[in-house]
N, C-alpha and C positions, 0 to 999 in steps of 0.2 A: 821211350820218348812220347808217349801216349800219341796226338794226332798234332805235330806241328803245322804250323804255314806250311803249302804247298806237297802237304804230304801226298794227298792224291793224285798229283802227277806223274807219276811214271805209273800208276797203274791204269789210267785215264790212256795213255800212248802206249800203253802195254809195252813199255820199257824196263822195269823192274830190277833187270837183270845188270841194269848201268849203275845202282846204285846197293850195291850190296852192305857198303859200312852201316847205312841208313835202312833198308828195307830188310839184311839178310841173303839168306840163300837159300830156304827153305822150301820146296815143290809146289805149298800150299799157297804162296807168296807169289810165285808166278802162274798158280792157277785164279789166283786173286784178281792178275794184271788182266788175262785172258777173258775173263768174265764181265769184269768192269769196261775194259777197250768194246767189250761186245755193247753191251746196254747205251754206252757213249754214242758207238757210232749208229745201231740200232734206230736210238732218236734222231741225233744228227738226217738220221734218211727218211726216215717214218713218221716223227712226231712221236716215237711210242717208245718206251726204253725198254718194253719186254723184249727179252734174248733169251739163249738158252743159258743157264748156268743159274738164272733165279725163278723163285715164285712167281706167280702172277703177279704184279703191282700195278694199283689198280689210280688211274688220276687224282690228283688231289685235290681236296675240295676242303672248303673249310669246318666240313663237318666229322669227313674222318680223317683227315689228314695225314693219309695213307704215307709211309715215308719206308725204304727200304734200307736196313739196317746190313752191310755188306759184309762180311765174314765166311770165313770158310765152310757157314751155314749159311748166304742170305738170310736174311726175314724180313717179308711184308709184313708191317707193326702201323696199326690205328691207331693214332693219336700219340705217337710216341714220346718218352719222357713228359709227358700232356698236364702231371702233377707240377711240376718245375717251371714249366711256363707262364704263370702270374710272377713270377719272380724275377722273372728276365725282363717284364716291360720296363721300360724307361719311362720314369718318371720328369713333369717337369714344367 
């Protein structure tokens, strides 16, 4: 299903487990939920979305536009998919 509407919700509530036709049932899948609910609520309290389960991710700014790519590996990525971006402005 690659990344529909609202896919990130149950990992955001760390619910995961409510949706298994959709998300699965796989351990990695609710270590996903557990990692992401952390960074969520993390900022929600702090302003800062470091938690434990990712890299450092560092604010973004429009020069590296630091962006964390969530996977069973995180990755803090600079300027991510950054080639493809003239492509998505709207022209008009």
């Amino acid at each position: 299903l690659k990344s529909p509407h609202t896919m990130e919700i149950p990992f955001v509530f760390d619910n995961v487990d409510k949706g298994p036709i959709l998300l699965g049932t796989d351990r990695s899948t609710r270590r996903l939920g557990d990692t992401m609910s952390g960074v969520w609520t993390a900022f929600a309290r702090e302003g800062d979305p470091n938690a434990r389960g990712i890299p450092k991710w560092k604010p973004y700014d429009i020069d590296s536009r630091a962006t964390m790519v969530f996977g069973n590996r995180s990755k803090a990525i600079d300027n991510y998919m950054g080639d493809i971006r003239p492509l998505l402005r709207l022209r008009g």
